[in-house]
C-alpha positions, -999 to 999 in steps of 0.1 A, spaced: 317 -80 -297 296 -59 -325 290 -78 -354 293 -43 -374 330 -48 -360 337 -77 -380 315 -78 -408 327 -47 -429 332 -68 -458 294 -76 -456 283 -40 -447 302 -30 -486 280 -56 -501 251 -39 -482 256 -6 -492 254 -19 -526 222 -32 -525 213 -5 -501 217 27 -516 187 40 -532 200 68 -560 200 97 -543 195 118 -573 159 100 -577 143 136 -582 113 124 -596 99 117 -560 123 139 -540 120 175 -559 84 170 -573 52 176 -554 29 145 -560 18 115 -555 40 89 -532 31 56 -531 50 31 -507 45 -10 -509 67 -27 -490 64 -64 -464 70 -75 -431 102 -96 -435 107 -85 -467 139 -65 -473 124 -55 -504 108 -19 -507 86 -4 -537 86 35 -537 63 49 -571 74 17 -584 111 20 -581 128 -12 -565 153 -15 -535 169 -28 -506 168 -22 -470 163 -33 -439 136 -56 -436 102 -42 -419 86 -65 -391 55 -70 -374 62 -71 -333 29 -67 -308 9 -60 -339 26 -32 -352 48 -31 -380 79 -20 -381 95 2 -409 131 18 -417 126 56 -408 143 67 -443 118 48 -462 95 75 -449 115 105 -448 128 97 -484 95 91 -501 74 120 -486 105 144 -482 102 148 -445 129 165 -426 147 148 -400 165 163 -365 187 142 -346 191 153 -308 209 139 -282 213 107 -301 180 94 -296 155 122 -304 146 125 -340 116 148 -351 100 147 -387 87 176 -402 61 175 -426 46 206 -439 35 219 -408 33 187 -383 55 173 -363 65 139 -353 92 135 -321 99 99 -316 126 85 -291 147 57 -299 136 26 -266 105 51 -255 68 39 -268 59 76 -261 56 95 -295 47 133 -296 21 144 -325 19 180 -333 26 186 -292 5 160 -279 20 126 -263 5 92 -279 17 61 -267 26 28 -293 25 -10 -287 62 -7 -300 92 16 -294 117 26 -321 145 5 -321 179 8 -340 184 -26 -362 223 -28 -375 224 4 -381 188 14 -394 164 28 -369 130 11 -369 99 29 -362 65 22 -357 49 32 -397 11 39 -391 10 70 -363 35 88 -383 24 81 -419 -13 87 -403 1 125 -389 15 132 -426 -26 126 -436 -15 93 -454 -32 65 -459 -23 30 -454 -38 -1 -468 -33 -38 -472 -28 -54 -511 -49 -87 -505 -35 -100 -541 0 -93 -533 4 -95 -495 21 -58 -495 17 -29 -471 5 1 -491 16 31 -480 -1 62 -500 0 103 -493 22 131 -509 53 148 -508 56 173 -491 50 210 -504 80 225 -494 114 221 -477 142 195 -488 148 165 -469 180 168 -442 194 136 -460 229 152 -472 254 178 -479 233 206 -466 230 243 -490 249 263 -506 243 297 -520 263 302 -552 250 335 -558 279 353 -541 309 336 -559 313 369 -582 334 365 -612 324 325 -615 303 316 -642 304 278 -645 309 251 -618 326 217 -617 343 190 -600 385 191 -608 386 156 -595 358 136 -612 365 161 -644 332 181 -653 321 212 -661 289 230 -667 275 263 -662 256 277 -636 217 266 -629 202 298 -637 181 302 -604 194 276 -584 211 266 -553 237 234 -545 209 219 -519 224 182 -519 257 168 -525 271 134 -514 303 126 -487 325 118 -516 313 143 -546 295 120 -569 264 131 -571 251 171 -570 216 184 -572 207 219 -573 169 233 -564 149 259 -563 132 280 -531 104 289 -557 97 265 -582 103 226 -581 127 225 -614 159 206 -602 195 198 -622 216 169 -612 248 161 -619 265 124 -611 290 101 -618 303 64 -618 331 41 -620 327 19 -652 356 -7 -661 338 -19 -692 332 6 -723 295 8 -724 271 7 -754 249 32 -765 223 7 -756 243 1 -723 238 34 -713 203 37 -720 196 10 -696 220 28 -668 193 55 -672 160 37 -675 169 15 -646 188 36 -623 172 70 -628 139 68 -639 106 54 -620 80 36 -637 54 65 -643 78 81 -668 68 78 -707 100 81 -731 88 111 -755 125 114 -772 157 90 -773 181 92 -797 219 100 -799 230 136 -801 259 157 -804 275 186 -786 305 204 -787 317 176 -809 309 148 -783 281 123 -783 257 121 -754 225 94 -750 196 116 -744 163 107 -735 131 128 -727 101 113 -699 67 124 -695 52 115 -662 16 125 -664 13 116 -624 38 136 -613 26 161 -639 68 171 -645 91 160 -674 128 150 -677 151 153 -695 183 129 -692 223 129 -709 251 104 -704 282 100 -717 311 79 -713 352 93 -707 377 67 -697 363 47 -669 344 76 -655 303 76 -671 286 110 -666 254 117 -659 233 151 -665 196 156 -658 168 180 -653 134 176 -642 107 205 -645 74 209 -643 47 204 -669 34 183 -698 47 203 -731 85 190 -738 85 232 -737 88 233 -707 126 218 -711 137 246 -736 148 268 -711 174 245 -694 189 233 -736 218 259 -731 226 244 -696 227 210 -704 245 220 -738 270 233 -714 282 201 -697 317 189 -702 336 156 -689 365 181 -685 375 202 -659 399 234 -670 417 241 -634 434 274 -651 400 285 -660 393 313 -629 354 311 -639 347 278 -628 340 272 -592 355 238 -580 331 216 -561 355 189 -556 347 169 -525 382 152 -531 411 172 -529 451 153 -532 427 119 -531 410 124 -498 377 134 -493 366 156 -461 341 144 -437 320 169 -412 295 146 -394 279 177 -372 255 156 -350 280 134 -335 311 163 -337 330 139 -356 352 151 -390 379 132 -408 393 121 -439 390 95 -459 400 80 -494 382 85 -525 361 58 -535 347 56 -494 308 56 -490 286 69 -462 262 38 -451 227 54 -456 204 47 -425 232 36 -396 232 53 -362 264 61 -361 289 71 -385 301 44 -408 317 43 -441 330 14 -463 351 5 -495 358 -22 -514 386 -35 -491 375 -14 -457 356 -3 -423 355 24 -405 327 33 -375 327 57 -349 304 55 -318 301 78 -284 290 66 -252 289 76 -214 320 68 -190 310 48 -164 324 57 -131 360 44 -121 362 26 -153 391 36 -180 409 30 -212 425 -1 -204 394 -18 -188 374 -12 -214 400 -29 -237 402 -57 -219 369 -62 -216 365 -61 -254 394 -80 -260 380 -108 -235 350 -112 -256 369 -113 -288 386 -148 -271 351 -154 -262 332 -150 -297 359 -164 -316 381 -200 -321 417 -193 -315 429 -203 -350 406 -180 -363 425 -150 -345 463 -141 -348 486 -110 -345 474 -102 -317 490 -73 -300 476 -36 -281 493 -1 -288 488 37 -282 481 63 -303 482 103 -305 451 115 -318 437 154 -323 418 150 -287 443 133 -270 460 98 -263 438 64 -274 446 26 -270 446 2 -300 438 -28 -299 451 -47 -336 445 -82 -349 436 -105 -377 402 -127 -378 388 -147 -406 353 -166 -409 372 -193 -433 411 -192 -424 416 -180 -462 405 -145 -462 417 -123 -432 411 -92 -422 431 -66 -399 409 -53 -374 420 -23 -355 400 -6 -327 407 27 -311 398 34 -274 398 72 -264 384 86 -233 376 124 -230 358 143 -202 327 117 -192 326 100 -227 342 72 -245 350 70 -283 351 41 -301 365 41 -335 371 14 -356 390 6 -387 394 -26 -406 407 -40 -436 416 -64 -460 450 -85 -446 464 -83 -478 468 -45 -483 496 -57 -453 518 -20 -448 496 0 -469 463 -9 -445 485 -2 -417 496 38 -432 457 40 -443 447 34 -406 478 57 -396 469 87 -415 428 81 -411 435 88 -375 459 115 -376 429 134 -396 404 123 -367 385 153 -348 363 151 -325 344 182 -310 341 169 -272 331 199 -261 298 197 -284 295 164 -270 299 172 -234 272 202 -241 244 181 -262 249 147 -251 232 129 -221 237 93 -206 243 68 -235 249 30 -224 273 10 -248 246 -17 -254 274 -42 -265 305 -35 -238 298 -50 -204 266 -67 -212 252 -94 -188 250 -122 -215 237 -147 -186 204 -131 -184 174 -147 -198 138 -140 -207 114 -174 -200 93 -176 -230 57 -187 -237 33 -206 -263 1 -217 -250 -9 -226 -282 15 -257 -288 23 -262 -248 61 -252 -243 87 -225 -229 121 -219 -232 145 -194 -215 164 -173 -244 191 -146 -233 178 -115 -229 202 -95 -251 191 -120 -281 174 -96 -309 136 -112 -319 129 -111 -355 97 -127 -350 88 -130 -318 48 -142 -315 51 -176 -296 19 -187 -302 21 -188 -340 44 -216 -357 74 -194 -368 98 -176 -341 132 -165 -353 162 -148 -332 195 -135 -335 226 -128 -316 257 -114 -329 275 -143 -347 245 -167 -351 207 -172 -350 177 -195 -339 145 -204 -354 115 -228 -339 93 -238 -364 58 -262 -357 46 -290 -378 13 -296 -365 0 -331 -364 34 -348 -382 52 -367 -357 90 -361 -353 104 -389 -378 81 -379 -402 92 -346 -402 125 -354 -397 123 -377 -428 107 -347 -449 131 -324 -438 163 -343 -448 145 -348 -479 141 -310 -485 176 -307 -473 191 -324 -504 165 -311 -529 178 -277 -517 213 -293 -521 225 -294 -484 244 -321 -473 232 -341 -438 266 -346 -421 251 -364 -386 219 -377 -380 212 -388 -344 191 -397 -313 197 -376 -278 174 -371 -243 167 -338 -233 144 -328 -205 134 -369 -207 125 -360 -241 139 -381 -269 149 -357 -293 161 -362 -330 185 -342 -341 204 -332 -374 233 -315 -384 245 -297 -414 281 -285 -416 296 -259 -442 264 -238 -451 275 -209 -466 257 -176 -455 274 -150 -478 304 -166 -474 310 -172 -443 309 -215 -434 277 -220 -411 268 -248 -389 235 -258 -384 221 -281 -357 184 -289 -357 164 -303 -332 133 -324 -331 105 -325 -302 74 -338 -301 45 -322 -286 5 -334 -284 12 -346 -315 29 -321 -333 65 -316 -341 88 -287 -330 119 -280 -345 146 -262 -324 171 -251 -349 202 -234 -344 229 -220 -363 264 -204 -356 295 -192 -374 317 -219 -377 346 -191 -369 321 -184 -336 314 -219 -321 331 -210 -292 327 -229 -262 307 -202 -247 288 -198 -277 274 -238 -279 271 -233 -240 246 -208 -248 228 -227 -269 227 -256 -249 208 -237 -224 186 -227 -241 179 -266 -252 182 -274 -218 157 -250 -208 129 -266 -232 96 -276 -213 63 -288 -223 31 -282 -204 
């Protein structure tokens, strides 16, 4: 089973911590300066000293490993997607083409090969950083103070990066004279100049550009329970808008039209522009307004006063003049994914996750994913359930699954299968899990939808009406798609890979469809993944096994983990010490871990394991057993 299947609840507290602001103009509208810092194993990124979250890099056959929209973000790259696995950068006139699996990348038309092929990492393609930041003429450096990757270069001269909503003239809407969005409520006149050049799935953030100068308007908004202070709100837009080059020249309250706004004014000297920023709060709904432009004199911001002047938390749907931008209309908000012929509908308060594969979207109580791949010959619908529902039994405990129970639906492109059920990692929360099985011409389409258990009837109508609003252009697929092997469905999980370190004298046999984090045998760190659970090895050289089994309890409990077993087995005619640790919570979700100690020419080596409690399925431990069984030392 995909862990993406199961961990929606996860995936919405990733998107949190995920989602750079989009409406960061200050790098993505400005030509400049870009600097990147960022760490192998670090999920921590620094763009022109602007914090946040993604996917952690890693170093693999000395090459590290970076998310591609780190790149295409900070130097405003444009990105094509082709066939699924084709993806070419464009940056001022060169060209990157990398191919997701192939270590052949094309540079400006000629072939170079890399130690590394990209890969795709839940959901974030991986790629190798230096021959494409090298192609953009950047340069990139090591911090020795800090440890960081130092990525430096510029943005790109021209061109907006692919990364949403695609343009939209507003030239030719005669007779409007303002714009707005009727179901966030705001209204503001049009950016003299300017085109709509980026707006996001669900209509919360706007940014218009220009083809002939780098000035830029945004427009966003966000949910806010609390009623904020002015203070409050100064610090939404020091910390979520602004970068750390930018000088406050002017803050102060003001009012307009008889309603207060927090202003504030930046200078940023490197990116030689200046901003200017409003907020103000309505209800629950905070509203932001913002300009950037270039130059130094706060001038330069006069001619945008009457725009800004013009913004209103309002939106006047008898007013004719005002064009409505509204990505939400009766609560839904419409969804056109082009490269994988997917659109659909979903609620309000749904978000895109930035850097995935495929097509994913969470809330605060939901999942939904969509994914194509190729029919294999004289297989169908129902086999394909079965499979998956075969390695649902086999990933999960049986009192960690219930309501079990497969069905049929009538979609846009024809008749699906569902498969429905309820899982939990803890036996107190549930979640309903429902995954939709439709076959079309020579590909398969997998769609799923999850939710919290106790939305009960009112998940079930959600998931009802989602798919009633599902459309998928197979004939687009059939024409642009080629082979594409569902790496999850069907997989040979008995397969293995004998692994190596000469340096502290052992091997061990790890399945082959295990995901290496780091993966360098000879140093004392190696760490892997599957899909419910992990394992690390770790070397203590010259400590013998008590020793470090004795310090390692005692970090244990400094750390506040409890030691539920500690024990004696033979392995290999190895005696091997072993400890166990029971209810480890791992964002929530109860973990067992199982560490074991070997010694080797005198040094110690810890195998340690850990699993899902929900996931210590026979077949699971079996697996890991195995692998322990397959321990030799040379």
């Amino acid at each position: 089973m995909k862990m993406k299947r199961f961990m929606f609840m996860l995936l919405a507290v990733l998107l949190v911590v995920t989602i750079v602001p989009a409406a960061a103009f200050a790098a993505d509208s400005a030509s400049g300066n870009v600097e990147i810092r960022l760490k192998t194993n670090s999920s921590t990124v620094t763009i022109n000293g602007k914090q946040s979250t993604v996917q952690a890099p890693f170093e693999k056959a000395g090459t590290t490993m970076v998310p591609l929209s780190v790149i295409t973000k900070a130097f405003g790259a444009k990105l094509k997607l082709q066939d699924n696995k084709i993806i070419t950068l464009t940056y001022n006139n060169k060209t990157v083409v990398v191919t997701i699996g192939s270590k052949t990348v094309k540079v400006n038309g000629k072939d170079q090969t890399v130690a590394v092929a990209p890969v795709v990492i839940k959901g974030t393609t991986m790629v190798p950083v230096r021959v494409i930041v090298e192609t953009f003429g950047a340069k990139i450096g090591k911090d020795k103070k800090t440890g960081e990757i130092v990525i430096t270069g510029t943005i790109a001269q021209s061109g907006t990066s692919n990364s949403g909503g695609g343009s939209t003239n507003l030239d030719p809407d005669y007779g409007k004279t303002k714009f707005g969005d009727s179901y966030y409520g705001w209204t503001m006149n049009y950016p003299p100049g300017l085109v709509l050049v980026q707006q996001s799935d669900d209509g919360t953030y706007a940014e218009w550009g220009s083809t002939t100068s780098k000035s830029s308007v945004i427009v966003s908004t966000e949910h806010s329970a609390d009623v904020l202070t002015t203070n409050e709100i100064r610090d939404k837009i020091t910390v979520d808008w602004m970068y750390s080059d930018e000088v406050v020249v002017d803050k102060r309250t003001i009012t307009v039209n008889g309603q207060s706004f927090e202003k504030m004014v930046t200078r940023s000297s490197k990116q030689g522009m200046l901003f200017e920023y409003r907020a103000i709060q309505k209800g629950e709904t905070l509203y932001f307004v913002m300009v950037g432009v270039v130059g130094t004199d706060k001038t330069a911001l006069d001619p945008y006063q009457s725009l800004l002047d013009s913004f209103t938390p309002s939106f006047n749907k008898a007013d004719n003049a005002i064009k409505d931008i509204t990505k939400v209309k009766d609560g839904l908000m419409s969804i056109n994914n082009k490269e994988f012929g997917l659109s659909l509908k979903l609620p309000a308060g749904w978000y895109g996750v930035k850097d995935s594969s495929n097509p994913q979207y969470v809330s605060e109580n939901g999942y939904f994913s969509f994914s194509i791949s190729s029919l294999q010959a004289q297989d169908t619908a129902d086999q394909w359930l079965a499979r998956v529902q075969k390695q649902i039994h086999d990933d999960f405990l049986p009192n960690y699954i219930k309501n079990e129970k497969t069905s049929s639906i009538v979609m846009k492109d024809g008749n699906a299968l569902v498969l429905s059920y309820e899982f939990s990692y803890d036996q107190k929360i549930w979640y309903t899990a429902n995954e939709v099985f439709l076959v079309v011409g020579s590909y398969r389409y997998d769609l799923n939808f999850n939710y919290d258990s106790k939305l009960g009837a009112q998940g079930d109508a959600l998931f009802k009406s989602t798919m009633a609003t599902v459309d998928v252009d197979t004939a687009y697929v059939e024409k642009n798609y080629g082979q594409i092997e569902d790496e999850y469905d069907n997989i040979d999980r008995t397969k293995v890979n004998t692994k190596k370190s000469s340096t502290y004298g052992y091997s061990v046999d790890l399945p082959a469809y295990w995901f290496g984090i780091d993966t360098d045998f000879n140093k004392d760190n190696v760490g892997y993944s599957n899909n419910y659970g992990h394992m690390f090895i770790q070397v203590y050289e010259d400590v013998d096994k008590a020793s470090a089994s004795v310090a390692f309890q005692k970090g244990l409990k400094e750390d506040g983990y409890n030691v539920s077993e500690v024990s004696t087995t033979f392995i290999n005619g190895n005696t091997v010490q072993t400890l166990e640790i029971k209810d480890e919570l791992v964002q929530g979700i109860p973990v067992t871990e199982k560490l074991y100690f070997f010694e080797n020419k005198g040094n110690t080596i810890i195998f340690q394991f850990g699993v899902n409690e929900a996931n210590a399925t026979p077949s699971q431990l079996n697996e890991y057993n195995a692998v322990l069984q397959s321990v030799k030392f040379f």
